[in-house]
N, CA, C and O atoms as a DFTB+ gen file, in Angstrom:
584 C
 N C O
     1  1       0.842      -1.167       0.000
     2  2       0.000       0.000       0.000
     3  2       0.888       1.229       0.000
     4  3       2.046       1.133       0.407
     5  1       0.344       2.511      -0.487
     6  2       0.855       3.600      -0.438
     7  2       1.748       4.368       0.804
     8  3       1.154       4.669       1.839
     9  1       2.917       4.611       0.679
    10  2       3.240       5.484       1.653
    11  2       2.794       6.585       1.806
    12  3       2.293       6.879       2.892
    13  1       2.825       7.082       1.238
    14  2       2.418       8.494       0.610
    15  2       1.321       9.022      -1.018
    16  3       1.821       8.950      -2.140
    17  1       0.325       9.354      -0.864
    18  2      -0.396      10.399      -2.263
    19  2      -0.046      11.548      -2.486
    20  3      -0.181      12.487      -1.702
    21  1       0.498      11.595      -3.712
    22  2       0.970      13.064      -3.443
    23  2      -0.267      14.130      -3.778
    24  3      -1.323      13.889      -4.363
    25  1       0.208      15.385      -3.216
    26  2      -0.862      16.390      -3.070
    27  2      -1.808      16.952      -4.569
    28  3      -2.842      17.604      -4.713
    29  1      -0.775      16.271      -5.565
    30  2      -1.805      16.675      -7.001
    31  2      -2.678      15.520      -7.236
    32  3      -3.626      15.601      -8.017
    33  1      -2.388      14.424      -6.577
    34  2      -3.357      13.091      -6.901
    35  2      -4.460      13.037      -5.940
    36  3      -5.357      12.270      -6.290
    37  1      -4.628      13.588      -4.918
    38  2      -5.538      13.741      -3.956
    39  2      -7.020      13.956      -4.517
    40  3      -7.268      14.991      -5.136
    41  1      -8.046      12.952      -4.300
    42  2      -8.996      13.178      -4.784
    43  2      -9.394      12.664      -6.416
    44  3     -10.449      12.914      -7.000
    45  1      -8.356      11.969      -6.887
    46  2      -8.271      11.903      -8.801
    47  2      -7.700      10.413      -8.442
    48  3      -7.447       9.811      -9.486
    49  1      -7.403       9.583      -7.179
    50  2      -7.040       8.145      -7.857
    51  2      -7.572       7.289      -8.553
    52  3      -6.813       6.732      -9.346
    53  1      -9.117       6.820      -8.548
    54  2      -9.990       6.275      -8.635
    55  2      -9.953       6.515     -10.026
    56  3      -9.873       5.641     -10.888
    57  1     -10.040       8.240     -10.288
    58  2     -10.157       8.564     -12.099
    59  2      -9.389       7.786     -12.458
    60  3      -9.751       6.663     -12.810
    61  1      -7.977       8.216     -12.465
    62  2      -7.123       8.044     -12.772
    63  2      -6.895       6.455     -12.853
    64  3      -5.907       6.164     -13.528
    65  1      -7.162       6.039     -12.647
    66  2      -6.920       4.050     -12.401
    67  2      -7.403       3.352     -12.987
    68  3      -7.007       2.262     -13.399
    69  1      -9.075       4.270     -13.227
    70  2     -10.226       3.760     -14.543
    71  2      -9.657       3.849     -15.983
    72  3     -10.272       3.408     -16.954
    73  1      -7.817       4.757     -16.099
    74  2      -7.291       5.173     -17.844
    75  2      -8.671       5.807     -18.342
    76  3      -9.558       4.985     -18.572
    77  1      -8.883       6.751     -18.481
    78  2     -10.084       7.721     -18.934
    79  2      -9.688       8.078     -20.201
    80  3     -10.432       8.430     -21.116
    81  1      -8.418       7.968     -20.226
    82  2      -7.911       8.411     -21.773
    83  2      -7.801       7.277     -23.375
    84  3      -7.919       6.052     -23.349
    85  1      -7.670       7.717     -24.030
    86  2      -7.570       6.180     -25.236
    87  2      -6.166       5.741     -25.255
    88  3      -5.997       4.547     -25.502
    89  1      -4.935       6.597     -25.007
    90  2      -3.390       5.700     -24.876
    91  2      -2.831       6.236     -23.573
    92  3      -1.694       6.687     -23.433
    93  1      -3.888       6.121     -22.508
    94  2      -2.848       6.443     -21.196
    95  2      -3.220       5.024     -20.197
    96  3      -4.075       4.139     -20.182
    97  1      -1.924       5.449     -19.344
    98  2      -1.284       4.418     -18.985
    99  2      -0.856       4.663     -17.205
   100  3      -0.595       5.815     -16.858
   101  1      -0.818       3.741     -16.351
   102  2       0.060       3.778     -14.974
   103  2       1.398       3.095     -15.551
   104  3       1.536       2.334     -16.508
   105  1       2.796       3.884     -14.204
   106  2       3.562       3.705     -15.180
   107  2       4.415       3.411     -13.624
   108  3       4.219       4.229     -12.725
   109  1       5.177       2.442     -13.416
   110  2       5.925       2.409     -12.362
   111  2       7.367       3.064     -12.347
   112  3       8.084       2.845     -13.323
   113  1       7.877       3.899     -11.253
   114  2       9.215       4.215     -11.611
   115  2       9.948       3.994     -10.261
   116  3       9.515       4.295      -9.149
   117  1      11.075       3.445     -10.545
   118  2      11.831       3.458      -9.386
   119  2      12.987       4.277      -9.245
   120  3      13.784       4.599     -10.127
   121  1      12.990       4.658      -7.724
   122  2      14.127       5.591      -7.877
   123  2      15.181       5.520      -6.822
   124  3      14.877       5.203      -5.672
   125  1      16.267       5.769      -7.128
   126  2      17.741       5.246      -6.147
   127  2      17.538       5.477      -4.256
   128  3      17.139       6.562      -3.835
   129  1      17.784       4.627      -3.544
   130  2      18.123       4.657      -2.086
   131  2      18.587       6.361      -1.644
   132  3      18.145       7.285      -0.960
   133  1      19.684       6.077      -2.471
   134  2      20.881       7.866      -1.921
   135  2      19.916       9.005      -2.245
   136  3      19.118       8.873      -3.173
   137  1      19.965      10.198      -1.460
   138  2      19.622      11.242      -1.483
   139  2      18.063      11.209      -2.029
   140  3      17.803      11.946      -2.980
   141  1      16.953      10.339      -1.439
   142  2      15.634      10.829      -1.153
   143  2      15.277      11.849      -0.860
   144  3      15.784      12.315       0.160
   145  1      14.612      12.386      -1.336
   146  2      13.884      13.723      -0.268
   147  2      12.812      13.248       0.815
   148  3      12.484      12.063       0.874
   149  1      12.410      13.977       1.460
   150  2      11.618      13.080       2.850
   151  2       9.932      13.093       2.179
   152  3       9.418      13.779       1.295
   153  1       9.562      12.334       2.792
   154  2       7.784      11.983       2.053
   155  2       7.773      13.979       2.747
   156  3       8.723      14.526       2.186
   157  1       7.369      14.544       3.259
   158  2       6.453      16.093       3.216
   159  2       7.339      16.479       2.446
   160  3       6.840      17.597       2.317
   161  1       8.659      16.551       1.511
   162  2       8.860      17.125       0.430
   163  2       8.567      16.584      -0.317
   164  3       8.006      17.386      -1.064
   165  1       8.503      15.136      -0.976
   166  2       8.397      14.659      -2.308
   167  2       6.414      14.829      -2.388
   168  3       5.920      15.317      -3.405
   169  1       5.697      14.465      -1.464
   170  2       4.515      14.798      -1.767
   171  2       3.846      16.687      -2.407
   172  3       2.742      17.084      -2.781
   173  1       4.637      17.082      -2.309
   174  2       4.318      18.382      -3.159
   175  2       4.722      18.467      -4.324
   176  3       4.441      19.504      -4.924
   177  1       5.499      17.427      -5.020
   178  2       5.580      17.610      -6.661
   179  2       4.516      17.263      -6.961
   180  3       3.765      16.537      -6.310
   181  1       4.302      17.842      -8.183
   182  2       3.316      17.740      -9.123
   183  2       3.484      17.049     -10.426
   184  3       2.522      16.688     -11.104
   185  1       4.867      16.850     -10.801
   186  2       5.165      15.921     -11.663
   187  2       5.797      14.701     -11.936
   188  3       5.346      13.867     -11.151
   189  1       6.547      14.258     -12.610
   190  2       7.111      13.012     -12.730
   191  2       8.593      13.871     -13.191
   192  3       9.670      13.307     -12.997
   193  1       8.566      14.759     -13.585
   194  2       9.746      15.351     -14.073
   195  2      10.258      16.386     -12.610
   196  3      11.408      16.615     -12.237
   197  1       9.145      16.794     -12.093
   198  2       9.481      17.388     -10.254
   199  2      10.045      16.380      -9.492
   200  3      11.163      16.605      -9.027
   201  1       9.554      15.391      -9.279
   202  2       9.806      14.326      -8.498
   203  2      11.414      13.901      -9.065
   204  3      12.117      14.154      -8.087
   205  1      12.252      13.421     -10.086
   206  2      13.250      13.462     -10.584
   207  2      14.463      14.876     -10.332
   208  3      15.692      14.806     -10.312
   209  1      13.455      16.256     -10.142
   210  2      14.618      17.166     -10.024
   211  2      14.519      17.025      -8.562
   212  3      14.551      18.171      -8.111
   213  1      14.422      16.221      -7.659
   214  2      14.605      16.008      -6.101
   215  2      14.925      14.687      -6.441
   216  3      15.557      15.020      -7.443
   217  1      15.008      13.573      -6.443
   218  2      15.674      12.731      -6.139
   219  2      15.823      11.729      -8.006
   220  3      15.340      11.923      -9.121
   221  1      16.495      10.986      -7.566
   222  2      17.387      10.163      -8.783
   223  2      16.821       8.959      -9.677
   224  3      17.590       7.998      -9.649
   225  1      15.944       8.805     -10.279
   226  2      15.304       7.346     -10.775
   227  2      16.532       6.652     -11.760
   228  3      17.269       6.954     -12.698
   229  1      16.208       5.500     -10.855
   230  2      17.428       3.954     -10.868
   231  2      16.747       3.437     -12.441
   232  3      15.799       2.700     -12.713
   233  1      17.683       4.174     -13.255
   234  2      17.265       3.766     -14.955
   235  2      17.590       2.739     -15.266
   236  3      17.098       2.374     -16.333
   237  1      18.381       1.908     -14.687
   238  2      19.085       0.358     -15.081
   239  2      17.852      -0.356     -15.363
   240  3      17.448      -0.925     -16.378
   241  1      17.249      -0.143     -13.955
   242  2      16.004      -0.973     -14.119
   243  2      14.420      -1.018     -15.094
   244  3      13.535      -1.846     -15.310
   245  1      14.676       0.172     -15.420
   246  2      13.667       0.917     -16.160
   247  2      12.261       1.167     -15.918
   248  3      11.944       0.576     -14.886
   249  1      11.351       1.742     -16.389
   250  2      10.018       2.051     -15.924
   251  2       9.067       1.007     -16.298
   252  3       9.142       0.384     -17.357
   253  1       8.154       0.828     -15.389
   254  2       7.168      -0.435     -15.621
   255  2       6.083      -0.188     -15.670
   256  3       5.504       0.245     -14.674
   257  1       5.255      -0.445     -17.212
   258  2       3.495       0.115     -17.190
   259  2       2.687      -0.936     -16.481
   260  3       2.627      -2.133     -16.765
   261  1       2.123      -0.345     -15.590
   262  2       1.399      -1.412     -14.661
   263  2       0.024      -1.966     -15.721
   264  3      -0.578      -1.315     -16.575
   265  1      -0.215      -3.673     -15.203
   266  2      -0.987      -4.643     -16.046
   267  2      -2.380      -5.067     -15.780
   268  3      -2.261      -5.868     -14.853
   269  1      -3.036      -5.017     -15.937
   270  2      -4.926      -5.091     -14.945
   271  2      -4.951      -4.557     -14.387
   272  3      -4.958      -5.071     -13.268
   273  1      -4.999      -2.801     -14.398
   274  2      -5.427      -2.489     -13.242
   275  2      -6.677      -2.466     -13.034
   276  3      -7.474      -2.424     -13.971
   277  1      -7.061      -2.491     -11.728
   278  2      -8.892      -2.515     -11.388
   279  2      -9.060      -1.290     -10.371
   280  3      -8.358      -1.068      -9.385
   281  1     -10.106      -0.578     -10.815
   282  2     -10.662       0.363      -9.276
   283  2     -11.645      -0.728      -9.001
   284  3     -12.259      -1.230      -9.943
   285  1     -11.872      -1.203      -7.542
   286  2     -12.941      -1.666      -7.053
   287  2     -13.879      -0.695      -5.804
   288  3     -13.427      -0.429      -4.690
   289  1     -15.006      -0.349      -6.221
   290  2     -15.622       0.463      -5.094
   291  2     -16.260      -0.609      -4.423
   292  3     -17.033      -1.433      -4.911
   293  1     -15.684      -0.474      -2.743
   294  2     -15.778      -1.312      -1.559
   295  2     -17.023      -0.665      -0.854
   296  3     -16.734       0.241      -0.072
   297  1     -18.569      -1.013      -1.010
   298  2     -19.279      -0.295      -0.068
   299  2     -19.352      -0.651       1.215
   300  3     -19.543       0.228       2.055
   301  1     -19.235      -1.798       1.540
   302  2     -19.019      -2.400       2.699
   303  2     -18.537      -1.905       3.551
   304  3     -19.072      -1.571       4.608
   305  1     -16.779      -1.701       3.036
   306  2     -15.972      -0.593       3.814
   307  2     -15.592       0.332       3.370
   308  3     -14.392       0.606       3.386
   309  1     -16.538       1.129       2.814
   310  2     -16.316       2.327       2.232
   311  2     -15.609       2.921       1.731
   312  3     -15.544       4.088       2.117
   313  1     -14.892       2.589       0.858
   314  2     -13.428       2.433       0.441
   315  2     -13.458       2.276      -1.604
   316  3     -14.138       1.671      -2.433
   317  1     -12.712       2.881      -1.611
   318  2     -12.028       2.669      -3.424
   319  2     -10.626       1.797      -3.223
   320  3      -9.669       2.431      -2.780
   321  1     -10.494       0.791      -3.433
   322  2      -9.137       0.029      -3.939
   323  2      -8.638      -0.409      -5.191
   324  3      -9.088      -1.336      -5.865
   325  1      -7.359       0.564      -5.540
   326  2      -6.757       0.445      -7.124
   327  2      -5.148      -0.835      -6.485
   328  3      -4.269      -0.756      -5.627
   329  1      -5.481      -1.646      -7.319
   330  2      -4.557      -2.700      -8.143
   331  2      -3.938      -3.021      -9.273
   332  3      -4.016      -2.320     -10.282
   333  1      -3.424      -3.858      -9.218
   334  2      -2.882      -4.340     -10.252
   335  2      -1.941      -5.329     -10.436
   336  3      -1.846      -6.061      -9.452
   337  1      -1.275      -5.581     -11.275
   338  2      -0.377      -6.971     -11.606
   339  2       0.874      -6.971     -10.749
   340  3       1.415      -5.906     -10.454
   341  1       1.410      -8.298     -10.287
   342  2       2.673      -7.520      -9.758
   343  2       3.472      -7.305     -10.851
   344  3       3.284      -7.539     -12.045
   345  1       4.644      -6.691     -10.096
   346  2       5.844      -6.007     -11.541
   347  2       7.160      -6.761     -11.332
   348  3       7.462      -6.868     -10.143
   349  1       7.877      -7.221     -12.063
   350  2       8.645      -7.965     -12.401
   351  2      10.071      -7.340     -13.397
   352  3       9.852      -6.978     -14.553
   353  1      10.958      -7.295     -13.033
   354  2      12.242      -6.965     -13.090
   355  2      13.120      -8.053     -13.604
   356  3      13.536      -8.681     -12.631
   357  1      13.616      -8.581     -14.811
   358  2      14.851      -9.516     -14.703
   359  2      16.224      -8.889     -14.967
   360  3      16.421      -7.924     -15.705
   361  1      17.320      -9.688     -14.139
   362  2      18.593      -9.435     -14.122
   363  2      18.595      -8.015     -13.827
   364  3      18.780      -7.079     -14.605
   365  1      18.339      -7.999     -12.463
   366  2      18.614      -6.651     -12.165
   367  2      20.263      -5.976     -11.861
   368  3      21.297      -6.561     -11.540
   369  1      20.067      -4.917     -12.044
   370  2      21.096      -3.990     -12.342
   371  2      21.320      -2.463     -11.561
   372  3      20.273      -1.930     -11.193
   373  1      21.904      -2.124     -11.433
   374  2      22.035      -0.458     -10.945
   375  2      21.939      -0.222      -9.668
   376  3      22.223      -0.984      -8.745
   377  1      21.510       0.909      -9.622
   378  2      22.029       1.360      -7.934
   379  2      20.899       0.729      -6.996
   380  3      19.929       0.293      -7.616
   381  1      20.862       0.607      -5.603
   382  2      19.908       0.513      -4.870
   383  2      18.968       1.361      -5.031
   384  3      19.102       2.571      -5.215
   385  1      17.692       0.568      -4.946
   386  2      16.202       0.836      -4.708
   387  2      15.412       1.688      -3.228
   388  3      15.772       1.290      -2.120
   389  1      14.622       2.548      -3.289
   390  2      14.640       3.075      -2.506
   391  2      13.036       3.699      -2.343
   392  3      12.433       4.031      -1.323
   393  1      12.651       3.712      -3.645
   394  2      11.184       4.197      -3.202
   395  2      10.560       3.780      -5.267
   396  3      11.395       3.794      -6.171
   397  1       9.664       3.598      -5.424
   398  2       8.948       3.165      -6.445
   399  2       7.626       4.484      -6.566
   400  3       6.824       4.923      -5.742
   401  1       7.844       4.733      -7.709
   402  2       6.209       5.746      -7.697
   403  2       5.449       5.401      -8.868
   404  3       6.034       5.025      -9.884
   405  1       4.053       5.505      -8.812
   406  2       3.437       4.960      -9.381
   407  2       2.955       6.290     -10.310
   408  3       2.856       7.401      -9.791
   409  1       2.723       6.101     -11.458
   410  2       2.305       7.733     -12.167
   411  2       1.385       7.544     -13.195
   412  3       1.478       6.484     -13.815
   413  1       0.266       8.565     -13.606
   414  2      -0.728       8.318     -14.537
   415  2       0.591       8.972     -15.515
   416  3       1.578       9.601     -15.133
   417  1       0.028       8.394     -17.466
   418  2       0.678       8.847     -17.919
   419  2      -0.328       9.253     -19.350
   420  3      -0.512       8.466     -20.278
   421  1      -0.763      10.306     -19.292
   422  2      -1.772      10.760     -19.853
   423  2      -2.067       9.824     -21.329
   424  3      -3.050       9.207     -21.740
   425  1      -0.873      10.036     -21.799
   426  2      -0.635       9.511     -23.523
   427  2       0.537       8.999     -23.903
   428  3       1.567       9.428     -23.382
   429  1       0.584       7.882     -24.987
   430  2       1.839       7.507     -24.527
   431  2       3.244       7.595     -25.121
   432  3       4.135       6.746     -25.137
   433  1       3.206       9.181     -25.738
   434  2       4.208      10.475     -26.194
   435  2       3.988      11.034     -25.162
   436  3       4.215      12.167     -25.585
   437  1       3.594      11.268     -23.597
   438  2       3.755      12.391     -22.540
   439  2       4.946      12.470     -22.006
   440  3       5.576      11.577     -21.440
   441  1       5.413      14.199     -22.310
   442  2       7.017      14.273     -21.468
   443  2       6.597      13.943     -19.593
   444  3       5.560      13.904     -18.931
   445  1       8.091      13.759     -19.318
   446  2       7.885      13.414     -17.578
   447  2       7.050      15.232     -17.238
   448  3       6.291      15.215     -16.269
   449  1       7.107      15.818     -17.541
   450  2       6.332      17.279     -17.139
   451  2       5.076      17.411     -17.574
   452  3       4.554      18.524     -17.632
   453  1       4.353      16.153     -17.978
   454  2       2.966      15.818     -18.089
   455  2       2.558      14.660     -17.078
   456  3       1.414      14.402     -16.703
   457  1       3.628      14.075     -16.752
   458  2       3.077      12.539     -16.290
   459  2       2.889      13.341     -14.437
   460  3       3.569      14.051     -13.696
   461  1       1.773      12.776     -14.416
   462  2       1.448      13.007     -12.670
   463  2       1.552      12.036     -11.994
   464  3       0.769      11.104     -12.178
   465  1       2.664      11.953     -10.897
   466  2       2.721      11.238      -9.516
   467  2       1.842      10.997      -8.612
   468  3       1.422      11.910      -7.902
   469  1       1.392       9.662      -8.478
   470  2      -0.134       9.260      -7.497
   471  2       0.297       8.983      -6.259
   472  3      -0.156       9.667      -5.341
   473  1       1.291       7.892      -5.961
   474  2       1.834       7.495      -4.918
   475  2       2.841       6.919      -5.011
   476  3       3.139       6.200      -5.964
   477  1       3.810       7.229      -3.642
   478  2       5.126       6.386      -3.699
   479  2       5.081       5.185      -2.692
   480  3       4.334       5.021      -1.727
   481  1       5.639       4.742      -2.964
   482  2       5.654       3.118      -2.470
   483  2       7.712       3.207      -1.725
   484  3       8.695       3.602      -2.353
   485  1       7.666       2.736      -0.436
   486  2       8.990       2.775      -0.151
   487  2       9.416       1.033      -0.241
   488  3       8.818       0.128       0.342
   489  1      10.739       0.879      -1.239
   490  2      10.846       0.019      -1.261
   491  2      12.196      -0.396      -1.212
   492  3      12.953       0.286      -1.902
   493  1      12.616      -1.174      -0.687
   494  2      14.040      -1.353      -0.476
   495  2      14.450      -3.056      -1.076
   496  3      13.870      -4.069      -0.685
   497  1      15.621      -3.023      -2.131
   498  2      15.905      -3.671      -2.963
   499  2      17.051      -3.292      -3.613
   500  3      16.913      -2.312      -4.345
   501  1      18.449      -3.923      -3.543
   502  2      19.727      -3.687      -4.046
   503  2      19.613      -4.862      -5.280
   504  3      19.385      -6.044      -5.022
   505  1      19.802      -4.362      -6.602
   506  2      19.970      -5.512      -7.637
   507  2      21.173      -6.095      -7.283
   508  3      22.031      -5.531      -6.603
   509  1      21.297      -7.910      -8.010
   510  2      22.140      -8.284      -7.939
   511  2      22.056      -8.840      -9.240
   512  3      22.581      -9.953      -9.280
   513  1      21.690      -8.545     -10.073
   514  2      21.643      -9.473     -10.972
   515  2      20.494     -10.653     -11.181
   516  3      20.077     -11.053     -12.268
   517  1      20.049     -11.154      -9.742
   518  2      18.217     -11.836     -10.247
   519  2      17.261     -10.883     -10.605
   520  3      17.260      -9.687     -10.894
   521  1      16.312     -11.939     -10.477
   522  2      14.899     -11.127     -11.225
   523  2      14.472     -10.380      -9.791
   524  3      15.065     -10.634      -8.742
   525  1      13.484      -9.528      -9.871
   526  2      13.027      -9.072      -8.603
   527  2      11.631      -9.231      -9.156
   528  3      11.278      -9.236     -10.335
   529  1      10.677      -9.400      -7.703
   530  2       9.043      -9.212      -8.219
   531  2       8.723      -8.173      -6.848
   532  3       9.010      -8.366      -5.666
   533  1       8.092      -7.127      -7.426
   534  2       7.255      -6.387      -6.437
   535  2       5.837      -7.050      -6.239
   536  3       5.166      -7.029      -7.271
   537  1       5.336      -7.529      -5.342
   538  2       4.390      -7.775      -4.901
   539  2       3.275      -6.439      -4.826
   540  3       3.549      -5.370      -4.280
   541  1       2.221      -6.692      -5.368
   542  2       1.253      -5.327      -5.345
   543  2      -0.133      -6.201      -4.776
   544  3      -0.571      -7.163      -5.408
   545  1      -0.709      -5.749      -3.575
   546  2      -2.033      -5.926      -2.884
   547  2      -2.607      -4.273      -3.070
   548  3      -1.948      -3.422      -2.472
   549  1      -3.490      -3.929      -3.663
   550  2      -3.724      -2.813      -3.657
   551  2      -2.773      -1.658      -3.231
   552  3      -2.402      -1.218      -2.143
   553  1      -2.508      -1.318      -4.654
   554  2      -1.546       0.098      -4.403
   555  2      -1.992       1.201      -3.936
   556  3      -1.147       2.073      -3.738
   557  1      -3.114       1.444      -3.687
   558  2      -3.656       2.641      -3.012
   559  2      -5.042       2.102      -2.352
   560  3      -5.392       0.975      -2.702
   561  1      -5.874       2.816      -1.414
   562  2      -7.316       2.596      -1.278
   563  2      -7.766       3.865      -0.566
   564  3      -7.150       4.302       0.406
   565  1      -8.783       4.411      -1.036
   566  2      -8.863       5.724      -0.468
   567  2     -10.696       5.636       0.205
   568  3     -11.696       5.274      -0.413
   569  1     -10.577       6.140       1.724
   570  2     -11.771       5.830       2.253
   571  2     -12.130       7.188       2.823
   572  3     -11.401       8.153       2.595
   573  1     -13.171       7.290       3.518
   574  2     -13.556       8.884       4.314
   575  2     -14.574       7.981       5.386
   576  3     -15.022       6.836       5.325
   577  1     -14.694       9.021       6.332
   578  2     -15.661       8.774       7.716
   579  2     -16.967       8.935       7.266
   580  3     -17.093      10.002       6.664
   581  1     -18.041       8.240       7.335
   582  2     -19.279       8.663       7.693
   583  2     -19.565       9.634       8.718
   584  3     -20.730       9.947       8.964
């Protein structure tokens, strides 16, 4: 589940998860251990190209378009839960892992200064050369009080 939503996705996950668009996409990115910025700074970017001029995405590994995703509206427990496939990495490579963000990507020519950051995921993972699998149980779920 989410560590953090950042402050431009607040309120838009659910859209956003349904792909409202005809070539957009969730897009996984991971980004290096060293020099994070702390979740109350990285949650105020607004982009995918903001989020990069604060901390470093681990390109070895490359970006991953997430696979089924589903919004499910939970009335039971009042709740929206977005999923999806897990993500899968072979022969990994590059620097340590450190946080994963998940990003709508409007179209799929959008520069990183279009793509919007939903949530980061903290994840810790040094390649060695195997495959890696991120496990995903609902990447986000967003609920309110009665």
């Amino acid at each position: 589940m989410a560590n953090l939503v950042f402050n431009v996705a607040l309120g838009r996950l659910a859209q956003y998860g349904d792909l409202p668009a005809a070539a957009d996409s969730l897009i996984l990115v991971p980004f290096a251990a060293a020099a994070l910025p702390t979740d109350a700074t990285m949650r105020d970017y607004a982009t995918l190209a903001a989020v990069k001029a604060g901390a470093t995405e681990q390109t070895a590994l490359g970006r991953k378009t997430l696979a089924n995703v589903t919004v499910t509206v939970d009335n039971t427990n009042d709740r929206v839960a977005i999923d999806c496939d897990d993500v899968t990495w072979t022969a990994t490579s590059g620097a340590a892992i450190g946080a994963a963000v998940i990003c709508y990507k409007p179209d799929t020519a959008s520069a990183d200064s279009a793509i919007i950051p939903l949530t980061k995921h903290d994840v810790a993972m040094t390649p060695d050369g195997s495959d890696f699998t991120l496990t995903v149980a609902d990447f986000a779920r967003s609920s309110s009080a009665a």
